[in-house]
C-alpha positions as CSV (number, residue, x, y, z in Angstrom):
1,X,34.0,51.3,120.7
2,X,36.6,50.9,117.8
3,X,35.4,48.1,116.7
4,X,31.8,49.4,117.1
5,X,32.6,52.7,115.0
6,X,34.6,50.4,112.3
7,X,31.7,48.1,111.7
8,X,29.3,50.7,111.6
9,X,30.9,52.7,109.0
10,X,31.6,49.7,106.7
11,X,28.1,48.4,107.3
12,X,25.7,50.8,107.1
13,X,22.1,51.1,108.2
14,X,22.7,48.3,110.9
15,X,22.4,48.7,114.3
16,X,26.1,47.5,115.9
17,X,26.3,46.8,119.1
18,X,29.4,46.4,121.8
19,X,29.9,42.2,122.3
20,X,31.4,41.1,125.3
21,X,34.9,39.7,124.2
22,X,36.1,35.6,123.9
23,X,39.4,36.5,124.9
24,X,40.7,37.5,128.2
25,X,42.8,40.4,129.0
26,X,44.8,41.2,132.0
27,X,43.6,44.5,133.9
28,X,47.1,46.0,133.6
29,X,47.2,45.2,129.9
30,X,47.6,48.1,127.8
31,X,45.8,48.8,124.8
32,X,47.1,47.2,121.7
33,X,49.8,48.8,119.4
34,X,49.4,47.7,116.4
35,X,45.8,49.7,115.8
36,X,45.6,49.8,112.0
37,X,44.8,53.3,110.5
38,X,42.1,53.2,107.7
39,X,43.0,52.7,104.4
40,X,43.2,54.7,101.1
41,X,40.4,54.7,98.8
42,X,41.3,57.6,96.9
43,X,43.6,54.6,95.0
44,X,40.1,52.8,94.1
45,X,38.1,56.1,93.4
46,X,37.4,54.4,89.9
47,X,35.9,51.1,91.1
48,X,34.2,51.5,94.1
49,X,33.3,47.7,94.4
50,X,37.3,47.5,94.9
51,X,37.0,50.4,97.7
52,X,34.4,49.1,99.3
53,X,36.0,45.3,99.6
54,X,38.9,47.0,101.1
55,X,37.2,48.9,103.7
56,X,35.3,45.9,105.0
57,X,38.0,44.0,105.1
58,X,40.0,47.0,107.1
59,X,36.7,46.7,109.1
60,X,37.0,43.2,110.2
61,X,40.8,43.1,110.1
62,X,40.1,46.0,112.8
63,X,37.9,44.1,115.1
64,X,40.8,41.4,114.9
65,X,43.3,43.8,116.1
66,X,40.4,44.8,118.7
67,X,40.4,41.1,120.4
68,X,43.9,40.5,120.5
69,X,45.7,39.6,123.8
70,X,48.5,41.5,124.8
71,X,52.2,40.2,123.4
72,X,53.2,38.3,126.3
73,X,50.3,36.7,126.8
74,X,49.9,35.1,123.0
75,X,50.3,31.3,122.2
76,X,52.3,30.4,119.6
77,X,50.8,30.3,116.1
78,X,51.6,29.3,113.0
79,X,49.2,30.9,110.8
80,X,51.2,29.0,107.6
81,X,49.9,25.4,109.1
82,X,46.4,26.7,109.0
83,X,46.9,28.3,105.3
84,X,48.3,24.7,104.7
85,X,45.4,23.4,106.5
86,X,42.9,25.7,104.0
87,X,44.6,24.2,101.0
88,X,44.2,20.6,102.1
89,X,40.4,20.9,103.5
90,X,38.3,23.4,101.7
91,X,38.1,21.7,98.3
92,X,35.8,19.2,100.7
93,X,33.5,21.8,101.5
94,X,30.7,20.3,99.4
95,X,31.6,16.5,99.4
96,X,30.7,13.9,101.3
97,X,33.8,13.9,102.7
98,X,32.6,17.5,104.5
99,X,35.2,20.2,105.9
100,X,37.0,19.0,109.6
101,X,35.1,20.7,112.1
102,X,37.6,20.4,115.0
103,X,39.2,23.1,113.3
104,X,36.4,26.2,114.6
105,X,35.2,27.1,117.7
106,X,31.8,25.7,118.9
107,X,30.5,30.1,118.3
108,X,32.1,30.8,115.4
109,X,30.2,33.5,113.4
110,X,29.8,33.5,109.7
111,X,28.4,36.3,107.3
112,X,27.3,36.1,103.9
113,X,25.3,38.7,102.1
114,X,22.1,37.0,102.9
115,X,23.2,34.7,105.6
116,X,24.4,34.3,109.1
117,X,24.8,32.1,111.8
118,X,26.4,32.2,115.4
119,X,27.5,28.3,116.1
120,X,29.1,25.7,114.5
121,X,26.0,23.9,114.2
122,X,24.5,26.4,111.9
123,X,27.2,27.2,110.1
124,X,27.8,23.2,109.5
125,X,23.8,23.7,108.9
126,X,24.0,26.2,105.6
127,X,27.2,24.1,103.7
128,X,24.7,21.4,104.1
129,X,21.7,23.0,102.9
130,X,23.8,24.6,99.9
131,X,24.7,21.0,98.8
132,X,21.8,19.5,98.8
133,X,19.8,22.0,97.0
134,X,22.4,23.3,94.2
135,X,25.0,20.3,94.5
136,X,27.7,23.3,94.1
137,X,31.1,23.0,92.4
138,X,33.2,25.2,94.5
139,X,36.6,26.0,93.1
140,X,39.8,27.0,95.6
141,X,42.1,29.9,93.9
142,X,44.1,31.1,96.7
143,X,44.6,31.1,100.6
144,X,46.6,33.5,102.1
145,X,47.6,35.3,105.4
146,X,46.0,38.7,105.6
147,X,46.5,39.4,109.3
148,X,48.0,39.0,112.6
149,X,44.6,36.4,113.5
150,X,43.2,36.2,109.6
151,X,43.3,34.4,106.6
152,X,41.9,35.4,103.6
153,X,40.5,33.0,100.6
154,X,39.5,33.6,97.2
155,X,37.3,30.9,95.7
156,X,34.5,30.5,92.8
157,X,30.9,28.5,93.7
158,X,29.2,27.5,90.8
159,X,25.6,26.4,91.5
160,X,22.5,24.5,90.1
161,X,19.2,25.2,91.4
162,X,17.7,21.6,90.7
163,X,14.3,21.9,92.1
164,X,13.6,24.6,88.7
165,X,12.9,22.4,85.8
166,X,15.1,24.6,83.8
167,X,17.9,24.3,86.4
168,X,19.6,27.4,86.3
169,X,23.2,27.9,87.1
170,X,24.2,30.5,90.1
171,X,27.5,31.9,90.2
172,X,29.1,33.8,92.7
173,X,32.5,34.6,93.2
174,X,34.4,36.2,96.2
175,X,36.6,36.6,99.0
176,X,36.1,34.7,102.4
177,X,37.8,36.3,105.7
178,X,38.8,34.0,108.2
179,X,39.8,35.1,111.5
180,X,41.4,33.0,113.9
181,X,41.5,32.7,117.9
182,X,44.6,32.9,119.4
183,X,43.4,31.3,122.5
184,X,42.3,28.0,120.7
185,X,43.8,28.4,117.4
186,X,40.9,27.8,115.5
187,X,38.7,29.7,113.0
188,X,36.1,31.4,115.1
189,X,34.7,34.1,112.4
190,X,34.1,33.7,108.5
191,X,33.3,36.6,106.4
192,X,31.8,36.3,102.7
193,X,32.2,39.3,100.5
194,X,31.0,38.8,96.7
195,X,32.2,40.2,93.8
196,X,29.1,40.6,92.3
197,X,27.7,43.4,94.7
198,X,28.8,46.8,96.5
199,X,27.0,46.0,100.1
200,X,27.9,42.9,101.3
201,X,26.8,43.9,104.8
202,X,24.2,41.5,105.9
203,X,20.4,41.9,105.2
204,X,21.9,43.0,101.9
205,X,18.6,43.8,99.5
206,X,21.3,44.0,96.7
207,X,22.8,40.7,97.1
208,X,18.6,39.4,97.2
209,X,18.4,40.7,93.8
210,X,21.6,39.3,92.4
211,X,20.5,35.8,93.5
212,X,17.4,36.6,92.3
213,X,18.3,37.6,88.7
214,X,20.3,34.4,88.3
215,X,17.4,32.3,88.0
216,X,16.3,33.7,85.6
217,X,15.8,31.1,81.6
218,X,18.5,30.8,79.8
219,X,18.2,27.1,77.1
220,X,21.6,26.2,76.5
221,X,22.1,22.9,74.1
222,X,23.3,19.9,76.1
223,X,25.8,19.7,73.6
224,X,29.9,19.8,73.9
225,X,31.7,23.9,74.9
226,X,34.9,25.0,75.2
227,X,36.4,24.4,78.7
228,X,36.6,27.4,80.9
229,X,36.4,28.1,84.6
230,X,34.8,31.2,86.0
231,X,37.3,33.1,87.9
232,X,35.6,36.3,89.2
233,X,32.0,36.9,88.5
234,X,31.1,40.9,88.7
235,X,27.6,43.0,88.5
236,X,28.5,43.2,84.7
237,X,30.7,40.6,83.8
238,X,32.2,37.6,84.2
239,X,36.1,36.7,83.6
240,X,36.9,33.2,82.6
241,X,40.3,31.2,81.8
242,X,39.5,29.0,78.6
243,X,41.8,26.2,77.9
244,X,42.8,25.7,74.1
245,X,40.1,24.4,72.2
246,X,40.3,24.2,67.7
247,X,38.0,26.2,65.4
248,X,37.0,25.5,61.5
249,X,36.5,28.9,60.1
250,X,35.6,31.0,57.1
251,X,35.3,34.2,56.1
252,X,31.7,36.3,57.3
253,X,30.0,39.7,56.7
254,X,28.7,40.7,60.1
255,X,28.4,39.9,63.6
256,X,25.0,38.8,63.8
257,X,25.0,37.6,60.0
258,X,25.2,33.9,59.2
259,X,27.1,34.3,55.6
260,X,30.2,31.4,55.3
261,X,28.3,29.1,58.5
262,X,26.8,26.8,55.4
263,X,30.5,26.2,54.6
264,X,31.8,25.6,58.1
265,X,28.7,22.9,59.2
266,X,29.7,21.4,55.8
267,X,33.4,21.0,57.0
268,X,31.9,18.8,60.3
269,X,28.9,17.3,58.0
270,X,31.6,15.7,56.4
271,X,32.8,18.1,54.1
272,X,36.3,17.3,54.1
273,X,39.7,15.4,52.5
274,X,38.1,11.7,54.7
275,X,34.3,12.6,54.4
276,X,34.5,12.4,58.3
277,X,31.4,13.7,59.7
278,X,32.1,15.1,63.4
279,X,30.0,16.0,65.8
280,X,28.5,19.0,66.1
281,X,29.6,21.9,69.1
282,X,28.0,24.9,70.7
283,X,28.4,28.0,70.5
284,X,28.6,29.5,66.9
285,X,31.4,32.1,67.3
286,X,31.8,35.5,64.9
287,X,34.7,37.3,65.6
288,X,35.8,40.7,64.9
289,X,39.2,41.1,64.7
290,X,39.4,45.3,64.6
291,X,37.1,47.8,66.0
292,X,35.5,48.4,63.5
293,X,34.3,44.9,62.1
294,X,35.9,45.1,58.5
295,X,37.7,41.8,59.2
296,X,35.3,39.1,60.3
297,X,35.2,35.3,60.3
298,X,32.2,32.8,61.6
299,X,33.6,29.9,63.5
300,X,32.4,26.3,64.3
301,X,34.4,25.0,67.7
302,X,35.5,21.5,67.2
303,X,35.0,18.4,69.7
304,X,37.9,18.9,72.4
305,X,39.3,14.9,71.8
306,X,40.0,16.4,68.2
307,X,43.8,17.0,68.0
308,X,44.5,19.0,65.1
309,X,47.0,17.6,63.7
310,X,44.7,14.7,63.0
311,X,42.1,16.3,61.7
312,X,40.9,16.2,58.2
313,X,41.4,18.9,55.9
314,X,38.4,21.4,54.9
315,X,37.4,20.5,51.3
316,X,36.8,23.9,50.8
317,X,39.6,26.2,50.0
318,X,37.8,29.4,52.2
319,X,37.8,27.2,55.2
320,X,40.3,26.8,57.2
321,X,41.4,25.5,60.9
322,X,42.7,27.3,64.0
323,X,44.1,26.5,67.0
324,X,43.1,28.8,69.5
325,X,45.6,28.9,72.3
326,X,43.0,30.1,75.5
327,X,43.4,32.7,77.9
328,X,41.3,35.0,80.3
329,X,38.2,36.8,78.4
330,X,35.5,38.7,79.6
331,X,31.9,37.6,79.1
332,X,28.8,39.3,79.0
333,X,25.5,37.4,78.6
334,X,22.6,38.3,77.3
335,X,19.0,37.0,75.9
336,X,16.8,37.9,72.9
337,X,17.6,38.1,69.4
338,X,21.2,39.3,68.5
339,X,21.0,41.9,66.0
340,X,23.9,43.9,64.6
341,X,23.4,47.1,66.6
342,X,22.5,45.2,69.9
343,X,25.9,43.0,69.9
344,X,27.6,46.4,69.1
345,X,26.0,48.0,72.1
346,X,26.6,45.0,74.5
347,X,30.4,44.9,73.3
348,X,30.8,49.1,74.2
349,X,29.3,48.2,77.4
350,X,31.8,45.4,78.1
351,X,34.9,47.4,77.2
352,X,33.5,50.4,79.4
353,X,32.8,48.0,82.4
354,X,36.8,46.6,81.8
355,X,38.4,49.8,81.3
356,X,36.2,51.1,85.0
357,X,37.5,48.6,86.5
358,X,40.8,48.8,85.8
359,X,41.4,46.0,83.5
360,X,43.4,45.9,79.7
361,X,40.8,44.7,76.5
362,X,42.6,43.5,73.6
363,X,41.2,44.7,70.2
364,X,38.1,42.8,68.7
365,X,35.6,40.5,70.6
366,X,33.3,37.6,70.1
367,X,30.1,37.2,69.8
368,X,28.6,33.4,71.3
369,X,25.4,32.3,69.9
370,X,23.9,29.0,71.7
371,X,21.4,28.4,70.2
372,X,19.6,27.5,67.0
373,X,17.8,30.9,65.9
374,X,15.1,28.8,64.2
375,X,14.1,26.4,66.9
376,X,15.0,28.5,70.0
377,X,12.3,31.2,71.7
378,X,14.3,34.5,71.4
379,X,13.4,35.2,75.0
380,X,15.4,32.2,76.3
381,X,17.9,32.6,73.5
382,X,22.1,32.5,75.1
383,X,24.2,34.9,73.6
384,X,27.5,36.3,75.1
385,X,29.8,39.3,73.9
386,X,33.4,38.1,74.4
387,X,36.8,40.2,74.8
388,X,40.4,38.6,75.6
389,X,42.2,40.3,78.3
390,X,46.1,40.9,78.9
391,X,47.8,41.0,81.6
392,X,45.6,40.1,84.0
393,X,45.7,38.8,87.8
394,X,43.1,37.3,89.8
395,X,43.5,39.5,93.5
């Protein structure tokens, strides 16, 4: 009934009923020890997306505790071979290689948002299904030991729905719980929590939508972008780790104006000390260096094989080159036309949505323009409001 009571509180409106248990227990066995008490939310009262991960987790980590054998009765088990084992086998999840199946029990349950399945055979079912219809590109960050029978990854999936003709991209980022028999030592439950939404309890209407919304137009230029990789993807953001990319620059007016781009496209046109004409990047950046945007400069990213030490000079004395050394940002993307006082809104709402959520803005942001304002429908326009972070650690 523990279990029952835990897994009704954390998933709400469900009905949750008592499952005979896998593992056997002597009639003289007592009950276990190590019960774990509930844990403190009043330390996430200001992100409740936090509070809530931590309560299923509690939840789960609960009906863990639930099935245990008693002490005497436990097979040895080394819980870092199978965090080793994570490492070596998850990054296959989507290849044709596949993950090693020996490694779960023939009923091992998984949970997503949306999904679930009981057996092996179904859960072996959805990876499959995944792959073929969004060919994801699933990114490893961490495993780790969570619990006495429970491992706990953090990973981003990065998806392309191909049978769209405009193939939109899916994201979703997240923490998967894996809890382990003791009997067989293998995995025998798999828990998916995203980042993205507050109830993660399955049929979750809120993780529906966020698919949903995701497939949704965006045209962005098959043309060269700074490298990054998502690491967390939120209801409101996205937080990424760019690697050092090189920007011609100029002085500009205003966020959404386009005074000094003439003189940057003239650097890569071939505007410069060899008459080198280079090829041409997306997005446009304008940057605002203080709050409020008295110091801005309109930037042109160059081609990443570009080392800047070899690159010509601008012929122009008011341009110049930069190298810009990476780092974690916040993004916030956004369609339509970006005017002055929607980029301004769209930036207030970023830094509001960091600060909630505990995290530390630097001054100034970024604003990304994709797209070619001429030859672009505003509708499926790209734009993204950009803002470096410091200090930050992925949990």
């Amino acid at each position: 009934m523990q279990l029952c009571n835990a897994m009704a509180t954390a998933f709400p409106g469900q009905a949750v009923h008592p499952t005979q248990s896998n593992f056997r227990r002597t009639p003289a066995a007592k009950p276990p020890t190590n019960s774990l008490p509930p844990p403190n939310l009043s330390r996430n009262r200001n992100s409740p997306a936090r509070a809530h991960h931590r309560y299923v987790k509690w939840a789960l980590r609960l009906s863990l505790v639930d099935r245990q054998t008693p002490t005497h009765e436990r097979p040895a088990l080394e819980v870092d071979e199978l965090v080793k084992f994570l490492y070596a086998d998850l990054p296959h999840l989507f290849d044709e290689q596949g993950i090693d199946q020996t490694m779960y029990d023939d009923k091992v349950k998984y949970g997503d948002p949306i999904t679930k399945h009981d057996t092996i055979s179904g859960y072996l079912f959805n990876i499959q299904l995944l792959r073929r219809l969004f060919s994801p590109d699933f990114q490893l960050h961490s495993v780790k030991q969570t619990g006495p029978y429970e491992i706990t990854t953090r990973w981003t999936m990065v998806m392309k729905f191909a049978l769209l003709p405009w193939k939109p991209e899916l994201v979703f980022t997240g923490l998967s719980i894996m809890g382990i028999n003791p009997e067989t030592k293998k995995f025998c439950s798999h828990l998916d929590l995203w980042d993205s939404i507050k109830k993660n309890d399955y049929f979750s209407i809120e993780g529906l939508w966020d698919v949903i919304r995701q497939l949704r137009i965006y045209k962005t230029p098959d043309l060269e972008t700074p490298k990054y990789r998502i690491l967390k993807r939120t209801a409101d953001y996205e937080i990424r780790e760019y690697s050092p990319f090189v920007v011609v620059e100029t002085k500009g007016d205003k966020l959404a104006g386009s005074k000094g781009f003439n003189d940057v496209a003239g650097y890569i046109f071939g505007k410069n000390s060899s008459e080198e004409k280079i090829p041409m990047t997306t997005p446009v950046f304008t940057q605002a260096f203080d709050p409020d945007r008295s110091n801005v400069s309109i930037q042109i990213v160059l081609p990443l094989e570009k080392d800047f030490g070899s690159l010509p000079n601008p012929s122009k004395e008011t341009v110049s080159l930069r190298n810009v050394e990476g780092g974690i940002a916040a993004a916030l993307k956004f369609s339509g036309k970006p005017t002055e006082q929607r980029v301004v809104e769209k930036e207030k709402s970023l830094r509001a949505a960091l600060l909630r959520d505990g995290l530390k803005p630097k001054e100034g942001f970024l604003l990304a323009r994709y797209n070619d304002p001429g030859r672009t429908w505003s509708f499926i326009m790209r734009n993204e409001v950009l803002i470096w972070l410091e200090d930050f650690k992925l949990d």
